[in-house]
PDB file as gemmi writes it, atoms N, CA and C in Angstrom:
CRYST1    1.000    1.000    1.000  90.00  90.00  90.00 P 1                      
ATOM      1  N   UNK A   1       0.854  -1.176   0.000  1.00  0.00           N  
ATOM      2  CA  UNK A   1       0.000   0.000   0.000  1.00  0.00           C  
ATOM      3  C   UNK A   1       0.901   1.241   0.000  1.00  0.00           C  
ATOM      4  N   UNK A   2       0.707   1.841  -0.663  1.00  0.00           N  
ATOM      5  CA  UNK A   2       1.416   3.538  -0.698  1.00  0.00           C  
ATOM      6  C   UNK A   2       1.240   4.344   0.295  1.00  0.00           C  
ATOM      7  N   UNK A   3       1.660   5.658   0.216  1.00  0.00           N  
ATOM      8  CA  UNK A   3       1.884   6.333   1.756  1.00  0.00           C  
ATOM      9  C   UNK A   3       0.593   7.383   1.117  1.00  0.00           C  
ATOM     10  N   UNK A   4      -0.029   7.783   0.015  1.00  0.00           N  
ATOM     11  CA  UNK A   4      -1.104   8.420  -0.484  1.00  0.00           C  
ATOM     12  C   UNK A   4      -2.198   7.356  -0.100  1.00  0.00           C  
ATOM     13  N   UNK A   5      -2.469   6.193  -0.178  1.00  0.00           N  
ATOM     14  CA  UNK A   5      -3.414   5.273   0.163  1.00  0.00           C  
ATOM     15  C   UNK A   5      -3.643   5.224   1.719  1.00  0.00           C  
ATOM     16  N   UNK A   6      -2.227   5.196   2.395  1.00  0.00           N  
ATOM     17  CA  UNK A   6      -2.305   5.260   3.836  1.00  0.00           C  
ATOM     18  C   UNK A   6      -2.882   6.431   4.507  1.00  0.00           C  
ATOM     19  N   UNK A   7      -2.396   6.881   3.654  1.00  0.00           N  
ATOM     20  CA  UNK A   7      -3.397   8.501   4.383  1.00  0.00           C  
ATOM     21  C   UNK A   7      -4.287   8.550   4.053  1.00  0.00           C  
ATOM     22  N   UNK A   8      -5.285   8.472   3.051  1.00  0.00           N  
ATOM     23  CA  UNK A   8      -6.391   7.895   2.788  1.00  0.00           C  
ATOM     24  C   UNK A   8      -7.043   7.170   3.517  1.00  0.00           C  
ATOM     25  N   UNK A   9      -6.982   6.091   3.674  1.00  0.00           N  
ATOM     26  CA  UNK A   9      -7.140   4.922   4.891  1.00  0.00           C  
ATOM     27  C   UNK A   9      -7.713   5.668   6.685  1.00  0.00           C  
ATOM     28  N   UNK A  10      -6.406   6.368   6.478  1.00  0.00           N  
ATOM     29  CA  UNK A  10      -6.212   7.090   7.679  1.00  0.00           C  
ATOM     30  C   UNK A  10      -7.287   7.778   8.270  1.00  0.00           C  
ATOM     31  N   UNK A  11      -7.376   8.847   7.185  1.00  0.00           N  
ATOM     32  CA  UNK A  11      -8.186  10.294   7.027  1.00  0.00           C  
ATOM     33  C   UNK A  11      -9.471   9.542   6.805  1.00  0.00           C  
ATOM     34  N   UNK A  12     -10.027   8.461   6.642  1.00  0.00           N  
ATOM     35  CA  UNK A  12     -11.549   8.160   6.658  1.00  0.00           C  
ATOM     36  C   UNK A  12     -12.005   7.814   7.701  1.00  0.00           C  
ATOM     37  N   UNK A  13     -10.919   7.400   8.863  1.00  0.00           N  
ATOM     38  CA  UNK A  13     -11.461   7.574  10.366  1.00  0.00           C  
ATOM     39  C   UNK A  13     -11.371   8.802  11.158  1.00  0.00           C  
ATOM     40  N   UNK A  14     -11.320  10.115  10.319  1.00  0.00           N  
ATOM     41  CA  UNK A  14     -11.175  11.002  11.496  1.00  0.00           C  
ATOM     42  C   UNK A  14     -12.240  11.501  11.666  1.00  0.00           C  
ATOM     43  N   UNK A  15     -12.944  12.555  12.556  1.00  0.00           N  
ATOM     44  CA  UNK A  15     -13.896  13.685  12.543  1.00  0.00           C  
ATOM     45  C   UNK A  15     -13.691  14.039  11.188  1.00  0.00           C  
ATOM     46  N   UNK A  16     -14.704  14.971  10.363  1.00  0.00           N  
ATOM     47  CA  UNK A  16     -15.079  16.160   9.406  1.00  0.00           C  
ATOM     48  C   UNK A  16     -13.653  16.933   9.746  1.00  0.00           C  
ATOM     49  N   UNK A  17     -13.739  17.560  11.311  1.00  0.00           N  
ATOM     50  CA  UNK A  17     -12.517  18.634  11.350  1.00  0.00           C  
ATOM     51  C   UNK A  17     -11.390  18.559  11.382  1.00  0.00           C  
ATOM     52  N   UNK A  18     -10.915  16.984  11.960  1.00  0.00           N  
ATOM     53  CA  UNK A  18      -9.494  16.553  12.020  1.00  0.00           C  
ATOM     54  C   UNK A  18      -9.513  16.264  10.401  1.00  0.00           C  
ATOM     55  N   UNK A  19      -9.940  15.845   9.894  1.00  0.00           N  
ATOM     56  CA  UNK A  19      -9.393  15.463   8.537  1.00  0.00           C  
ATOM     57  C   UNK A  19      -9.358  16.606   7.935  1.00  0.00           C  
ATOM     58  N   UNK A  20      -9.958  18.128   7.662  1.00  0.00           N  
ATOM     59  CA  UNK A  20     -10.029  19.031   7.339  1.00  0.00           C  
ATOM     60  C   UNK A  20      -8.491  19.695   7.426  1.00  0.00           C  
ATOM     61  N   UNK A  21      -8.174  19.516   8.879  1.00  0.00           N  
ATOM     62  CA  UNK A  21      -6.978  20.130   9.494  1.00  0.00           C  
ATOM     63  C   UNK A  21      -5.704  19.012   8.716  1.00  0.00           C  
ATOM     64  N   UNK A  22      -6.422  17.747   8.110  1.00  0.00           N  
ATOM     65  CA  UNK A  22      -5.295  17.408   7.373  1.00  0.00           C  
ATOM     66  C   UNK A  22      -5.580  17.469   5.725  1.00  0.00           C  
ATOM     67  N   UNK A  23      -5.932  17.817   4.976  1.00  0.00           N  
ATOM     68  CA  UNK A  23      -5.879  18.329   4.197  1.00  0.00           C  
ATOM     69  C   UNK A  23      -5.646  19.750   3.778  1.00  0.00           C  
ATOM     70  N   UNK A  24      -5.783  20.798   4.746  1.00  0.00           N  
ATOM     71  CA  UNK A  24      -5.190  22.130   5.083  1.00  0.00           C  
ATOM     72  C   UNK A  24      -3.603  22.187   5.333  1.00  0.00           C  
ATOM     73  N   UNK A  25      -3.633  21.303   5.635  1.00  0.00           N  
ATOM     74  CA  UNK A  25      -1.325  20.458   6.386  1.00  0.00           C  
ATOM     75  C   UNK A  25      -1.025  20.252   4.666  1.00  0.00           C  
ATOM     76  N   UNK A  26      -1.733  19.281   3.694  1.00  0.00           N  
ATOM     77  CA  UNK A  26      -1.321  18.791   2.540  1.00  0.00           C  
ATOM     78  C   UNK A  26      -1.226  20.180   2.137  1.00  0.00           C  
ATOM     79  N   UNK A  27      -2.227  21.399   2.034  1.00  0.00           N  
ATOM     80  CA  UNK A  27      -1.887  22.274   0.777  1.00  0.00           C  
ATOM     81  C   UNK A  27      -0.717  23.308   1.283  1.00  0.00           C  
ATOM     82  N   UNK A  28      -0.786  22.984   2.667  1.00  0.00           N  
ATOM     83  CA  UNK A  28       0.310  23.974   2.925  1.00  0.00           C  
ATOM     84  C   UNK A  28       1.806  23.450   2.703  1.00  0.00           C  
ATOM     85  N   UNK A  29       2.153  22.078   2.508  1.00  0.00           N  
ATOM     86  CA  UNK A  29       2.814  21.275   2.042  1.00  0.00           C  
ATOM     87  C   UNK A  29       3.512  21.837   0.656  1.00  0.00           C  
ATOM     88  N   UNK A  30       2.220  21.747  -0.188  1.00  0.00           N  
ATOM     89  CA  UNK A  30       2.464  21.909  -1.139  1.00  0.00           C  
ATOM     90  C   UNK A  30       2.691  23.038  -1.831  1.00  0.00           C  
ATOM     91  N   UNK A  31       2.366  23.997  -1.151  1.00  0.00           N  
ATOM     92  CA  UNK A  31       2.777  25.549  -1.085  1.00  0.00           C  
ATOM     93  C   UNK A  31       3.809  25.841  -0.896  1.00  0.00           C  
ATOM     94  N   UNK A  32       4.236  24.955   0.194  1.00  0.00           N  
ATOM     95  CA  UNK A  32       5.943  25.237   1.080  1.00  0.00           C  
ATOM     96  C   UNK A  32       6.653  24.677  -0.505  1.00  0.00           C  
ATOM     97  N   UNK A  33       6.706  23.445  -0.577  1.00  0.00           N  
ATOM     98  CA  UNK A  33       7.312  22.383  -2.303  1.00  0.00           C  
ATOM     99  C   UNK A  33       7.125  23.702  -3.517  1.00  0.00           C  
ATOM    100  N   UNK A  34       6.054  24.740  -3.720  1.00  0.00           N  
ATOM    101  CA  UNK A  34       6.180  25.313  -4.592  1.00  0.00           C  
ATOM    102  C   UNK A  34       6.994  26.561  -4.594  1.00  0.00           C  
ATOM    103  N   UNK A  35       7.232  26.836  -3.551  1.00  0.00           N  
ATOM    104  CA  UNK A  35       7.618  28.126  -2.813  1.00  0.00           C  
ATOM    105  C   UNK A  35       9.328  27.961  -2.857  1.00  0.00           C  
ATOM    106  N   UNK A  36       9.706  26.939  -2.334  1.00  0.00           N  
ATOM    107  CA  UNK A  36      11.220  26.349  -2.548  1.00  0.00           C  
ATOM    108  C   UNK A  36      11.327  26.415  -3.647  1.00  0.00           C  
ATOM    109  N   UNK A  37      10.445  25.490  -5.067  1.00  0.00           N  
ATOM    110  CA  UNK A  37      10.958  25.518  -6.210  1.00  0.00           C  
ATOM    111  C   UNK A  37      11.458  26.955  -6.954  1.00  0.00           C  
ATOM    112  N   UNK A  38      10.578  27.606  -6.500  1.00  0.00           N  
ATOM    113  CA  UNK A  38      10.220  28.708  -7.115  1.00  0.00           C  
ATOM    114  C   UNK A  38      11.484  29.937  -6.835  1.00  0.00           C  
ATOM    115  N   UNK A  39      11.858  29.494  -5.404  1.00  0.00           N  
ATOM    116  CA  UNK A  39      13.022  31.054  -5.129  1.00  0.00           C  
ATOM    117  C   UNK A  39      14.386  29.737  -5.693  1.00  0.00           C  
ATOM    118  N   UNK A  40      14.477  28.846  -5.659  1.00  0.00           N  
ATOM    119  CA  UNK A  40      16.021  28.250  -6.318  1.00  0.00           C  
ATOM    120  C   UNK A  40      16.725  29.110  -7.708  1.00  0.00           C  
ATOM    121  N   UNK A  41      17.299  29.585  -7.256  1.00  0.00           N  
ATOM    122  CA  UNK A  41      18.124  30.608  -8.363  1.00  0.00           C  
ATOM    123  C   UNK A  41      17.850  29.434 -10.371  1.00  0.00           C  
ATOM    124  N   UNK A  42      17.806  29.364 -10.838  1.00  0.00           N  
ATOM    125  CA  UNK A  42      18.577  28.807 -12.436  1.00  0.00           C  
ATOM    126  C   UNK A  42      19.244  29.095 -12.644  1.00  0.00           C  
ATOM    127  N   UNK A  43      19.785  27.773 -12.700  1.00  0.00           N  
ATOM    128  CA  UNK A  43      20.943  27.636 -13.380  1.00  0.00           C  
ATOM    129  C   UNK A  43      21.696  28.629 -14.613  1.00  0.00           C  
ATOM    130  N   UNK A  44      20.936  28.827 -15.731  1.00  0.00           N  
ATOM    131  CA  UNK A  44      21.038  30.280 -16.316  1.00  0.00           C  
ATOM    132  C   UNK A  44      21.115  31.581 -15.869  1.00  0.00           C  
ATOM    133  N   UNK A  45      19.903  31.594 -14.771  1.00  0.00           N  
ATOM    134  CA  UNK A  45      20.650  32.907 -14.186  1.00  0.00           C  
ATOM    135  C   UNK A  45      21.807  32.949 -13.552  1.00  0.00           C  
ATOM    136  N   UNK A  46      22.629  31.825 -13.033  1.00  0.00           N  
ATOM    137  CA  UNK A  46      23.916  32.318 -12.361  1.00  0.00           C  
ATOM    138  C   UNK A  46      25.200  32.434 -13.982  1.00  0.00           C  
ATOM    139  N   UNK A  47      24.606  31.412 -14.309  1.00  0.00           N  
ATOM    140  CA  UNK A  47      25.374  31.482 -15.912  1.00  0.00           C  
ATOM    141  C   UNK A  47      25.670  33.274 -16.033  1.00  0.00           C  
ATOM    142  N   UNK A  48      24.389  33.333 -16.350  1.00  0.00           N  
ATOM    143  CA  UNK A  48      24.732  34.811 -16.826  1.00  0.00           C  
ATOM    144  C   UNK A  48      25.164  36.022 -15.936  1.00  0.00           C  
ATOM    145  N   UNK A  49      24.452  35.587 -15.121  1.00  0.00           N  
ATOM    146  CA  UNK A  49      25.358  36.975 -13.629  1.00  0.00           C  
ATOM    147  C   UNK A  49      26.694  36.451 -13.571  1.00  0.00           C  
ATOM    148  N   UNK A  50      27.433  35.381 -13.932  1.00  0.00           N  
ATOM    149  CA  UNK A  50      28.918  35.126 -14.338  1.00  0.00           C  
ATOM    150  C   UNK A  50      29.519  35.553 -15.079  1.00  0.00           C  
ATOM    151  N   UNK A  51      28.726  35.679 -15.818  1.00  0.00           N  
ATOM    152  CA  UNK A  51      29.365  36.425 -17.566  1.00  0.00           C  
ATOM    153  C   UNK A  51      29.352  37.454 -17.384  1.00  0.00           C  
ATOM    154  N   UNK A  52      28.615  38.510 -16.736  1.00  0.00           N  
ATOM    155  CA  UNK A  52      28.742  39.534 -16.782  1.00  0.00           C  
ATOM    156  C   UNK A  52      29.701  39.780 -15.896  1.00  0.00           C  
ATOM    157  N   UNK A  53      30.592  39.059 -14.963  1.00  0.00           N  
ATOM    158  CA  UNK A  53      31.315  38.991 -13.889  1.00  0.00           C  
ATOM    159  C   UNK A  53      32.195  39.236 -14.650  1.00  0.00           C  
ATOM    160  N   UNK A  54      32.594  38.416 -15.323  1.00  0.00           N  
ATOM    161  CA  UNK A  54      33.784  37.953 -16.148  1.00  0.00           C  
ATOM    162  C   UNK A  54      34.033  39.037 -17.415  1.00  0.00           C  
ATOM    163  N   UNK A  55      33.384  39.860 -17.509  1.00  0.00           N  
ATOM    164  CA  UNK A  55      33.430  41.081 -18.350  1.00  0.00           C  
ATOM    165  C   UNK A  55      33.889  42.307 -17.654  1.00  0.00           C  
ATOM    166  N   UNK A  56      33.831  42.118 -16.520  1.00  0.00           N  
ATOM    167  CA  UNK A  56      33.799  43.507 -15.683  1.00  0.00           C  
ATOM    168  C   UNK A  56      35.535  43.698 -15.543  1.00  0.00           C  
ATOM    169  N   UNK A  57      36.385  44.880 -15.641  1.00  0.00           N  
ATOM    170  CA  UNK A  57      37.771  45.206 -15.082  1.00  0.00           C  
ATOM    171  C   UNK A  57      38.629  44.480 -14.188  1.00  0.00           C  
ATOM    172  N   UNK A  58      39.436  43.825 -14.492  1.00  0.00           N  
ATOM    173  CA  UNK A  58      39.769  43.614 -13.293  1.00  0.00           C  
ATOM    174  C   UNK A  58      39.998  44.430 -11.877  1.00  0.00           C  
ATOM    175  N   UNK A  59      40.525  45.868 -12.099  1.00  0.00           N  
ATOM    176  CA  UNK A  59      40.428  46.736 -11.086  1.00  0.00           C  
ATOM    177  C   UNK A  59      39.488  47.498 -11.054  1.00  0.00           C  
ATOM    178  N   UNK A  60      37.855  47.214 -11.197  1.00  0.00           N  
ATOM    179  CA  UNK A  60      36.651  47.845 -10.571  1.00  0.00           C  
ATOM    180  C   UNK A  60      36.363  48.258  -9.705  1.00  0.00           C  
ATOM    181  N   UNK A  61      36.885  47.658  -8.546  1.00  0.00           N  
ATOM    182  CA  UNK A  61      36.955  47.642  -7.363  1.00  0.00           C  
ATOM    183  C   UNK A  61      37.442  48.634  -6.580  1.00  0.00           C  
ATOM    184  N   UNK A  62      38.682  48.911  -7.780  1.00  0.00           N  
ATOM    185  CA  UNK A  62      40.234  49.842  -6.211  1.00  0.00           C  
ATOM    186  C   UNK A  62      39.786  51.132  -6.404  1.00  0.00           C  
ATOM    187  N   UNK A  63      38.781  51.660  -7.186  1.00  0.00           N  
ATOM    188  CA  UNK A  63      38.126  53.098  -6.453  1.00  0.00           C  
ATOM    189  C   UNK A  63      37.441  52.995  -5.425  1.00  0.00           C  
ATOM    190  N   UNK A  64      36.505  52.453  -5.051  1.00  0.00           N  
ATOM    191  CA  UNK A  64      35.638  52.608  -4.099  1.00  0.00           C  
ATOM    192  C   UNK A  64      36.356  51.824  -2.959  1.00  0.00           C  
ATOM    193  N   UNK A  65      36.979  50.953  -2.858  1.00  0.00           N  
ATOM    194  CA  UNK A  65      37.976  50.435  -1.371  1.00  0.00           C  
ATOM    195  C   UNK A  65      38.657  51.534  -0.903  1.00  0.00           C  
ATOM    196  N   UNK A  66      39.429  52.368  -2.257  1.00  0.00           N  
ATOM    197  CA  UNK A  66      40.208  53.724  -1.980  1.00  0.00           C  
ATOM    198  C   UNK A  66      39.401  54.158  -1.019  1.00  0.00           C  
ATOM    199  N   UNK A  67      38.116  54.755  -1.290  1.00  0.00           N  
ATOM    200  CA  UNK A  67      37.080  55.861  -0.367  1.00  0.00           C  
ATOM    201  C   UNK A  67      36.980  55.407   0.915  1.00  0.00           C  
ATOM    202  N   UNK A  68      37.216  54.252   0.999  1.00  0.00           N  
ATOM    203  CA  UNK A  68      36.484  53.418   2.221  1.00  0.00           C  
ATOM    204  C   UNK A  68      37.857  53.883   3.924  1.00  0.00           C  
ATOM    205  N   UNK A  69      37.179  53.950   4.606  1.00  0.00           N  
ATOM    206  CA  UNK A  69      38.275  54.073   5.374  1.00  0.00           C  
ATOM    207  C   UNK A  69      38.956  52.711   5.594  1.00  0.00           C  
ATOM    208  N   UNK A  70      40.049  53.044   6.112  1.00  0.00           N  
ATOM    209  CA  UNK A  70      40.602  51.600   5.745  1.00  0.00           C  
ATOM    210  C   UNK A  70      41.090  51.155   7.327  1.00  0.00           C  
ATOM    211  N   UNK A  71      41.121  52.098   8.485  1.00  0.00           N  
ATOM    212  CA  UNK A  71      41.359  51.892   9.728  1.00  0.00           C  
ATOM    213  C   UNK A  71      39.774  51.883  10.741  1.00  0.00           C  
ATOM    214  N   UNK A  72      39.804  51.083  11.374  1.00  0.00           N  
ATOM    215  CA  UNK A  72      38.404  50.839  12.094  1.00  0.00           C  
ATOM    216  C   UNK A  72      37.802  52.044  12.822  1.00  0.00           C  
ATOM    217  N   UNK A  73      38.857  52.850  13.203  1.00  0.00           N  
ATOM    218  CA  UNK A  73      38.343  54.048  14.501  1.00  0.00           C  
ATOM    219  C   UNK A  73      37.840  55.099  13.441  1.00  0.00           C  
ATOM    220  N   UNK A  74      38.524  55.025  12.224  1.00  0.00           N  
ATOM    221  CA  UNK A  74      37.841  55.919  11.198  1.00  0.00           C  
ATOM    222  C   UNK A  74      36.230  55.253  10.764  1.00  0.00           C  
ATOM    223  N   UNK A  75      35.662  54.487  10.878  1.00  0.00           N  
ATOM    224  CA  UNK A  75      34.133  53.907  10.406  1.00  0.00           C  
ATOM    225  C   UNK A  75      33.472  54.523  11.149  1.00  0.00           C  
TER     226      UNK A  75                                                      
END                                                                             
């Protein structure tokens, strides 16, 4: 028997409200599963925020470190 059948099984002995409260658990489940899929960066997008990495100066940087104070009591 499967773990979708078992819960099935399950959920036909509860109250109306306990089983309610588990099918409310499944969609929030499945909300959480869509919600993860959904913020995971692609693969293409890091592709390309690389490329554009890899285009940039190598010394981009040494102006704005310049500005920066560079001793702590100065921050």
């Amino acid at each position: 028997m499967s773990i979708a059948e078992l819960i099935f099984q399950e959920s036909k002995e509860l109250p109306e409200f306990e089983a309610q409260e588990v099918l409310d658990f499944v969609a929030f489940l499945k909300q959480k599963l869509k919600t993860k899929h959904d913020t995971k960066p692609k693969k293409e997008s890091l592709i390309a925020a690389f490329e554009l990495l890899s285009q940039m100066p190598d010394d981009f940087m040494n102006d704005r470190v310049d500005d920066l104070p560079q001793e702590r009591e100065a921050w």
